[in-house]
C-alpha positions as CSV (number, residue, x, y, z in Angstrom):
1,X,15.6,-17.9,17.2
2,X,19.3,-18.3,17.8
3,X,21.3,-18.8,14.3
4,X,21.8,-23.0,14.2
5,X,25.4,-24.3,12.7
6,X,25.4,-27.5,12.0
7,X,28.3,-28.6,13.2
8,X,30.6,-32.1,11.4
9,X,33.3,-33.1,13.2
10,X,35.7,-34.2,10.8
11,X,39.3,-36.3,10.9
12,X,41.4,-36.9,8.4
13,X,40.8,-40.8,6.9
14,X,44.2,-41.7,5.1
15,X,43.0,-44.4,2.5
16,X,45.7,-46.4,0.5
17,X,44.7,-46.5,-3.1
18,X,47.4,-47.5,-5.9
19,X,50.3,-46.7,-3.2
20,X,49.0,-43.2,-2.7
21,X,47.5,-41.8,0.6
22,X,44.6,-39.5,0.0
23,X,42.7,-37.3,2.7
24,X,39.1,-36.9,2.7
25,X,38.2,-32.7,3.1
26,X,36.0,-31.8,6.5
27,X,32.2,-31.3,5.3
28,X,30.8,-28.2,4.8
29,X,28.6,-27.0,7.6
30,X,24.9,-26.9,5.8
31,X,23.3,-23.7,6.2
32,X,19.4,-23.4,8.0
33,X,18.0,-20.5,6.1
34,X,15.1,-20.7,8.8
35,X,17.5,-19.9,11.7
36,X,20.2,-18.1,10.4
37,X,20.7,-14.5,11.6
38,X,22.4,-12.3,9.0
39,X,23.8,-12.0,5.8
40,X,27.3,-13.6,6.9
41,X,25.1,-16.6,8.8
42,X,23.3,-17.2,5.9
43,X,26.7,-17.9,3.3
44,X,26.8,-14.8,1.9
45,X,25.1,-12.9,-1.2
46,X,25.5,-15.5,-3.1
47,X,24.4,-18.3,-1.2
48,X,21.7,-16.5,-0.6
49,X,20.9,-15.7,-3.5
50,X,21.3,-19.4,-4.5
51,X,18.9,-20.5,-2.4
52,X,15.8,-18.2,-2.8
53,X,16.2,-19.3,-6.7
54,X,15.5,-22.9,-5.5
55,X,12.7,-22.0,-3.5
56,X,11.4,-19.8,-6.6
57,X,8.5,-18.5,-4.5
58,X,8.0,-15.3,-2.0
59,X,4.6,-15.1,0.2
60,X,3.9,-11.4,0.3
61,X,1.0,-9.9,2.6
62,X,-0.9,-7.1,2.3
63,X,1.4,-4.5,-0.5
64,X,-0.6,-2.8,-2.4
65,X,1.0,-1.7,-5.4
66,X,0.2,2.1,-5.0
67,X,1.7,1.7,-1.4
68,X,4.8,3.3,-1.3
69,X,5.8,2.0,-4.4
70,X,5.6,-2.0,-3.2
71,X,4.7,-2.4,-7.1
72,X,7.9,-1.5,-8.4
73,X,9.6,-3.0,-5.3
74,X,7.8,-6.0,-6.5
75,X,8.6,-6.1,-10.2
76,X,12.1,-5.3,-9.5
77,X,12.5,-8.1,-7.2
78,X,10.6,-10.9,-9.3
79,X,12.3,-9.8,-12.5
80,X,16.0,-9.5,-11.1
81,X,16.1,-13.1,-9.4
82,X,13.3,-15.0,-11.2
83,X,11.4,-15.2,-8.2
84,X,7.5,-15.5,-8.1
85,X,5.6,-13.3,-5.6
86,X,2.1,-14.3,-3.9
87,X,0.7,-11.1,-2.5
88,X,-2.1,-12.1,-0.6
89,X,-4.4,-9.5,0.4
90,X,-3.4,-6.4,-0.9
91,X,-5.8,-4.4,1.3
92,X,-5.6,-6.0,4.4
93,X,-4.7,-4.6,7.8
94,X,-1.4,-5.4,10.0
95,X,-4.0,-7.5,12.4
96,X,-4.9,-9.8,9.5
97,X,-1.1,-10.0,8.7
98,X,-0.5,-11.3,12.7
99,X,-3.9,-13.4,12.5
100,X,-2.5,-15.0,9.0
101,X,0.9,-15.6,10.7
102,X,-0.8,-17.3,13.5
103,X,-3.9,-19.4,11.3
104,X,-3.2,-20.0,8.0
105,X,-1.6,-24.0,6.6
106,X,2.0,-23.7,6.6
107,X,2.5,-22.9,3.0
108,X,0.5,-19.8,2.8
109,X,2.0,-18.4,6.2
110,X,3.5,-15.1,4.6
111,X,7.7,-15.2,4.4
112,X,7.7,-11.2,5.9
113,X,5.7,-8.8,6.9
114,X,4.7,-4.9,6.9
115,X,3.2,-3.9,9.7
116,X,2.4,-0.9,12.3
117,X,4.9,-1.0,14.9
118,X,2.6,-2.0,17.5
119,X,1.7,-5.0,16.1
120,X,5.4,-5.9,16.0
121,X,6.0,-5.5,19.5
122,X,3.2,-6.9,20.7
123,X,4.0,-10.7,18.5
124,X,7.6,-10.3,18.7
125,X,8.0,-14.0,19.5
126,X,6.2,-14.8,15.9
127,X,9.1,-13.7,14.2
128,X,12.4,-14.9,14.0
129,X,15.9,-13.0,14.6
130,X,17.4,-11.1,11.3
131,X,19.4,-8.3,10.5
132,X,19.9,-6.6,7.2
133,X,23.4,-5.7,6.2
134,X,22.5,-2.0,6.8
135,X,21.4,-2.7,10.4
136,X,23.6,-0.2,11.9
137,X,21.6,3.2,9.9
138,X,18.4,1.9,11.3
139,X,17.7,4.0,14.7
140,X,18.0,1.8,17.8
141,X,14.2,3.0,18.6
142,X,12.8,1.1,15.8
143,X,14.2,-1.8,15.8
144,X,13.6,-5.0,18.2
145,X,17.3,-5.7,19.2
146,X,17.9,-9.1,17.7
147,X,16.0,-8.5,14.6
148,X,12.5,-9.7,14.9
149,X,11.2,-6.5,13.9
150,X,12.9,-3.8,11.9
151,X,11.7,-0.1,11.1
152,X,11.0,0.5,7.5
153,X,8.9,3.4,6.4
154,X,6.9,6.4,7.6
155,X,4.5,8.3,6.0
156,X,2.4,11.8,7.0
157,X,-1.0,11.7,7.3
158,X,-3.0,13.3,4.5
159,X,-6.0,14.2,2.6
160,X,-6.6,12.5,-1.2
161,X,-9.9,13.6,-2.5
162,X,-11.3,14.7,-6.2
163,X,-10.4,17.8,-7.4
164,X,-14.0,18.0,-8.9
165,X,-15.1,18.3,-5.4
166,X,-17.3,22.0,-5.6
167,X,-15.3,22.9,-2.0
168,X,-11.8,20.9,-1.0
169,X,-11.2,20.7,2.9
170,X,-8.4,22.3,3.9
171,X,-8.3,21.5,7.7
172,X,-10.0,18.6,9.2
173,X,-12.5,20.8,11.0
174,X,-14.1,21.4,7.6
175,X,-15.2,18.0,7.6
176,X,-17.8,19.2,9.7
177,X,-19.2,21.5,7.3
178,X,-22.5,21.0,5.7
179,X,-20.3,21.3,2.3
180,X,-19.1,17.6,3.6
181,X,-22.3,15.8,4.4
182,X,-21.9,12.0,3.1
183,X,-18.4,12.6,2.2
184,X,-15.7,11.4,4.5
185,X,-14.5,7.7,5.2
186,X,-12.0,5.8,7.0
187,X,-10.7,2.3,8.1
188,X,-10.7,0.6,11.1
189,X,-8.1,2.3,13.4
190,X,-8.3,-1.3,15.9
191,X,-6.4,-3.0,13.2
192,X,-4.5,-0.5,10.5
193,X,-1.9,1.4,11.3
194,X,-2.8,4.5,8.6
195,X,-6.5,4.5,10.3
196,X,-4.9,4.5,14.0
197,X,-2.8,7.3,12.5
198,X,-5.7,9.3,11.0
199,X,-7.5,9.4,14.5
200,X,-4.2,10.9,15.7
201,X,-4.8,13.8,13.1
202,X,-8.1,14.3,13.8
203,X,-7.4,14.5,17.7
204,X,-5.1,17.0,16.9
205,X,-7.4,18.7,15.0
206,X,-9.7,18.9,17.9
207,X,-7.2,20.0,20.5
208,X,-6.4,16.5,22.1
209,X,-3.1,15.4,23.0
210,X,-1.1,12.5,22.4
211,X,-2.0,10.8,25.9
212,X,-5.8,11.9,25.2
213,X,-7.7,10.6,22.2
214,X,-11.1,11.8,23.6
215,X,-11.1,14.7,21.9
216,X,-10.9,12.9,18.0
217,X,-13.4,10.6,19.4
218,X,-15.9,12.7,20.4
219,X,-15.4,14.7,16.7
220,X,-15.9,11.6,14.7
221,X,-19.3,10.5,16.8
222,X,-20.5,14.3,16.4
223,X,-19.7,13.4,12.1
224,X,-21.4,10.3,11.6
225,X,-24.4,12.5,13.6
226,X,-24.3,14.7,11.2
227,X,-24.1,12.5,8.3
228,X,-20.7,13.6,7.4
229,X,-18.7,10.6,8.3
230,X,-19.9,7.4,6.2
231,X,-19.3,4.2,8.0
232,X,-17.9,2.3,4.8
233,X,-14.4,0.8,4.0
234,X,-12.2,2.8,2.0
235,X,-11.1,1.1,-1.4
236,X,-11.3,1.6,-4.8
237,X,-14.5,-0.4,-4.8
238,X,-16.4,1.6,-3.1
239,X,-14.9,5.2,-3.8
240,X,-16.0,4.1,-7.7
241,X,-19.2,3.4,-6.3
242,X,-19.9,6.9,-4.6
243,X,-19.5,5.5,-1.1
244,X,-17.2,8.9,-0.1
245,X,-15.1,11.3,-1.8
246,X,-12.5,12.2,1.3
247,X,-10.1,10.1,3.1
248,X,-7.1,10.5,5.0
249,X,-4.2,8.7,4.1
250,X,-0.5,8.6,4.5
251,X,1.4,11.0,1.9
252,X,3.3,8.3,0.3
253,X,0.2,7.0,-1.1
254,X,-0.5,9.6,-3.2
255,X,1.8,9.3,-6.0
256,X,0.5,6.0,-7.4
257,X,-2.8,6.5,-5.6
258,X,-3.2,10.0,-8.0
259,X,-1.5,8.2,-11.5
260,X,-3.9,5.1,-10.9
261,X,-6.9,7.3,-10.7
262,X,-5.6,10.0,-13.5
263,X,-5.8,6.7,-15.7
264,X,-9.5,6.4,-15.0
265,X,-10.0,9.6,-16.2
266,X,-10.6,11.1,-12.3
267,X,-8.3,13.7,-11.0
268,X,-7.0,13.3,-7.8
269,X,-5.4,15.2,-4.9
270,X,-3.3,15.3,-1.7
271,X,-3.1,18.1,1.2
272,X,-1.8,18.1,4.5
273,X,-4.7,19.4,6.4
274,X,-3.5,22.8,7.8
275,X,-4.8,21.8,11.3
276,X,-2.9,18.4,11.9
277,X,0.6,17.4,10.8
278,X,0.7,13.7,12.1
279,X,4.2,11.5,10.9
280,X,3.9,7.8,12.1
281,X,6.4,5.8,13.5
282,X,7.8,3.8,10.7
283,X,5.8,0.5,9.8
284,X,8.5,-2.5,10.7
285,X,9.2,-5.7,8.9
286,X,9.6,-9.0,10.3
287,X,10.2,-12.6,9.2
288,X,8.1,-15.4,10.5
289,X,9.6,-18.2,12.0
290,X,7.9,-20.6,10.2
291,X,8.2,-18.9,6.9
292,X,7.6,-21.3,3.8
293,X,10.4,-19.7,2.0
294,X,13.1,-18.7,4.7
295,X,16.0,-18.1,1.9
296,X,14.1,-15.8,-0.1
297,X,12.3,-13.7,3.1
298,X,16.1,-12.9,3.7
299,X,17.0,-12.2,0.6
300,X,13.9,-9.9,0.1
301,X,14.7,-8.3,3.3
302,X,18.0,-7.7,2.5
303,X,16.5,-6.0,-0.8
304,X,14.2,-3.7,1.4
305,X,16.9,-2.3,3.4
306,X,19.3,-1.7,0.5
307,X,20.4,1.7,0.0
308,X,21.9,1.4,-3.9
309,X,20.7,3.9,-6.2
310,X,20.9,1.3,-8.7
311,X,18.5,-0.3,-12.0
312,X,14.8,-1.2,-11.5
313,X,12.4,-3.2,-13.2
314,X,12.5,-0.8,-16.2
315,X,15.6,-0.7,-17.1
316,X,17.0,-3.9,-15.9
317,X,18.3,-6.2,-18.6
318,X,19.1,-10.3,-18.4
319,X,20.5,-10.9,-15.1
320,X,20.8,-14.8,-16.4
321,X,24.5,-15.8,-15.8
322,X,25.1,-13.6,-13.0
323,X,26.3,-14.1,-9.6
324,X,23.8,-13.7,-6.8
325,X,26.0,-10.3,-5.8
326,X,26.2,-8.9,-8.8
327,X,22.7,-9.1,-9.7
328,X,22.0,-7.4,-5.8
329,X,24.4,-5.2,-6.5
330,X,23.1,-3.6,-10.0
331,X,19.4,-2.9,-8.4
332,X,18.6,-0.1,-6.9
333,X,17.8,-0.8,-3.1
334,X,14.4,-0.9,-1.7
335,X,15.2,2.1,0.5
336,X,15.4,4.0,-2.4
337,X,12.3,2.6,-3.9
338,X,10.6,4.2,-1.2
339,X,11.8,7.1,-1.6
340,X,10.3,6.6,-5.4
341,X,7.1,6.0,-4.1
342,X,7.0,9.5,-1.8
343,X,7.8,7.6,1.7
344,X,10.4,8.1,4.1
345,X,12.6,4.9,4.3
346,X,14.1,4.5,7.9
347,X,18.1,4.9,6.7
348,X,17.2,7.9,5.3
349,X,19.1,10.3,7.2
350,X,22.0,8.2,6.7
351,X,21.5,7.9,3.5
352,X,22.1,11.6,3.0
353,X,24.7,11.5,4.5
354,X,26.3,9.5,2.0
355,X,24.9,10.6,-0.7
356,X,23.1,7.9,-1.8
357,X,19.4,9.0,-2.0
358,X,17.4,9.5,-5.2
359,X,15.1,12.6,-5.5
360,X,11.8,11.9,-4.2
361,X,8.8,12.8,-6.4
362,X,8.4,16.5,-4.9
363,X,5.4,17.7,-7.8
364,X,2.7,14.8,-6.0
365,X,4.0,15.2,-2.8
366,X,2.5,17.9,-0.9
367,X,4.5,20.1,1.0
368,X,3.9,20.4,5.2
369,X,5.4,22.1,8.5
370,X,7.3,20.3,10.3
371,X,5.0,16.9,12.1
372,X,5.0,15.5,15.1
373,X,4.3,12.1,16.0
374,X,2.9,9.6,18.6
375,X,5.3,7.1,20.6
376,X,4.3,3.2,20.4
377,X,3.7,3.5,24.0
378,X,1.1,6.2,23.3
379,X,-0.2,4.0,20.5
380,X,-1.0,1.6,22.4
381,X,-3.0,3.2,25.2
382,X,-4.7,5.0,22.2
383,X,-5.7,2.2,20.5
384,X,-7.2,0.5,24.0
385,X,-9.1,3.4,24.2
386,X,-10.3,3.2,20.4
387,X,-11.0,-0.1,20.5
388,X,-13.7,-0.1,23.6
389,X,-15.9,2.4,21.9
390,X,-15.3,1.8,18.3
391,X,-18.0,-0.8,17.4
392,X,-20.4,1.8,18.3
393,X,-19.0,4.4,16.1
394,X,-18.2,2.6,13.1
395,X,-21.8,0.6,13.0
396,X,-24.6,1.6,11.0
């Protein structure tokens, strides 16, 4: 959408009261949070700021709080500008994110989204034009050129599995071992990202290429035949039930993921299968255009993309009596966040640069040669090819 000024024409009215001639000041343009296109278009930090108060409410989709850090990014948030958060759906998929965009009454429509970049470029006309104050860091590649989508995060795909477990796979081609019968899950690579991802890896695995996914295909058929692959969902749920033991799953995961489960009492662990080193394009954000609460997805996106090294939600004091910009400016940005949480925020390498990135949590985060990863282009075709013979695979 392009940014809307509302534009008063205004002339000076002389008006004669007591002998003296006063002049009436032009009005100040309003401000459409809903169209507005970047910081400056949207009156400033402070305005901003300002505004998302008012509207006291963000509509978050699908953050799980283990996922690269989103609960902290969360509690930071929330606790910093007084602002409640919905997250509806911590476990869903980017597709249910797009179908919620597209379905759901006008106040539960979510004010952004995180989603595989796919799924960005393929609705781009769902989402309206923004761009964070660090815009120019973020690589031209991933991001849509007015600001419907922006990169965010990337990850590397993993595996997080009990440590009890008598033999841990070390490649994915042990998951074909008899060790593994009735142990390995995964989602639904026709609507998440991490799953498409994982059938990536395993392709790899199997000596595919990026253009051919026939080969990780033809490995996961030959693992449910065996009994190996389980066709169940991968949650909490149902790894506490016994459903599976193995999953793959992006890196970034695994620092909450393993101090969630190490409070349960279960010990858990992340490897970078030695056969398959599989980095995804970042996941993008985007603001819908008819966003509930258009002030504070701006200001929430302009959290996200902040590189500040400064306080979070533990050691944040009163921000009450403080200017919109100096409360942004005393929290440490949500690029740095994810860095917290094990991910690889998409200013990264300019952040570096400037010396403004925080040490990520190197004991959880396993250590990997160097990845390779997929274009969107050959995301796509994969996931057309995925999608025509997964029923068949994934059914009991």
């Amino acid at each position: 959408m392009r940014a809307k000024r509302l534009v008063v024409a205004a002339t000076s009215a002389a008006i004669l009261v007591s002998g003296l001639v006063v002049a009436t000041a032009p009005a100040q343009a309003a401000i459409n949070y809903s169209t507005c296109t970047d910081l400056k278009s949207c009156g400033g930090m402070d305005a901003l700021v300002k505004a998302a108060q008012k509207e006291g409410t963000l509509n978050a989709i699908t953050l799980p709080r283990t996922w690269a850090n989103y609960g902290e990014m969360m509690d930071t948030f929330s606790k910093a500008f007084g602002i409640k958060i919905n997250d509806d759906n911590p476990d869903g998929s980017s597709a249910y994110e797009i179908q919620t965009i597209k379905t759901a009454p006008a106040s539960k429509i979510p004010d952004q989204t995180d989603i595989g970049i796919t799924y960005g470029q393929q609705n781009e006309n769902l989402f309206a034009k923004y761009k964070p104050a660090t815009w120019s860091d973020i690589p031209a590649e991933y991001k849509q050129p007015d600001g419907r989508w922006v990169g965010s995060y990337a990850g590397e795909i993993s595996f997080l599995y009990p440590t009890s477990l008598p033999t841990p796979p070390t490649s994915i081609a042990d998951l074909a071992k008899p060790a593994f019968k009735g142990t390995f899950a995964m989602g639904d690579p026709t609507s998440a990202q991490e799953a498409l991802m994982s059938v990536f890896a395993i392709n790899q695995s199997a000596g595919g290429t990026f253009d051919d996914v026939t080969k990780g295909l033809s490995f996961i058929k030959a693992l449910k035949a065996s009994g190996n692959y389980v066709t169940v969902a991968p949650s909490a749920t149902t790894f506490a039930a016994g459903a599976y033991k193995i999953v793959l799953t992006w890196d970034f995961n695994c620092p909450g993921v393993v101090a969630k489960y190490k409070e349960a009492g279960i010990d858990m662990k992340c490897a970078i299968p030695s056969d398959a080193a599989i980095i995804g394009t970042p996941y993008v954000t985007g603001i819908p255009v008819k966003a509930p609460h258009p002030a504070t997805a701006r200001l929430w996106t302009e959290f996200l993309y902040s590189q500040a090294k400064g306080k979070i939600s533990s050691t944040l004091g009163s921000t009450k009596g403080m200017s919109g910009s100096k409360i942004f400016a005393s929290l440490m940005g949500g690029q740095n966040i994810w860095i917290t949480g094990g991910a690889h925020p998409i200013t990264e390498p300019a952040m570096i640069k400037k010396g403004l990135n925080v040490a990520p949590p190197s004991v959880v985060i396993p250590s990997a040669k160097k990845g390779s990863t997929p274009n969107p282009d050959q995301q796509a075709a994969a996931k057309t090819a995925i999608t025509a013979v997964w029923p068949t695979i994934s059914s009991n």
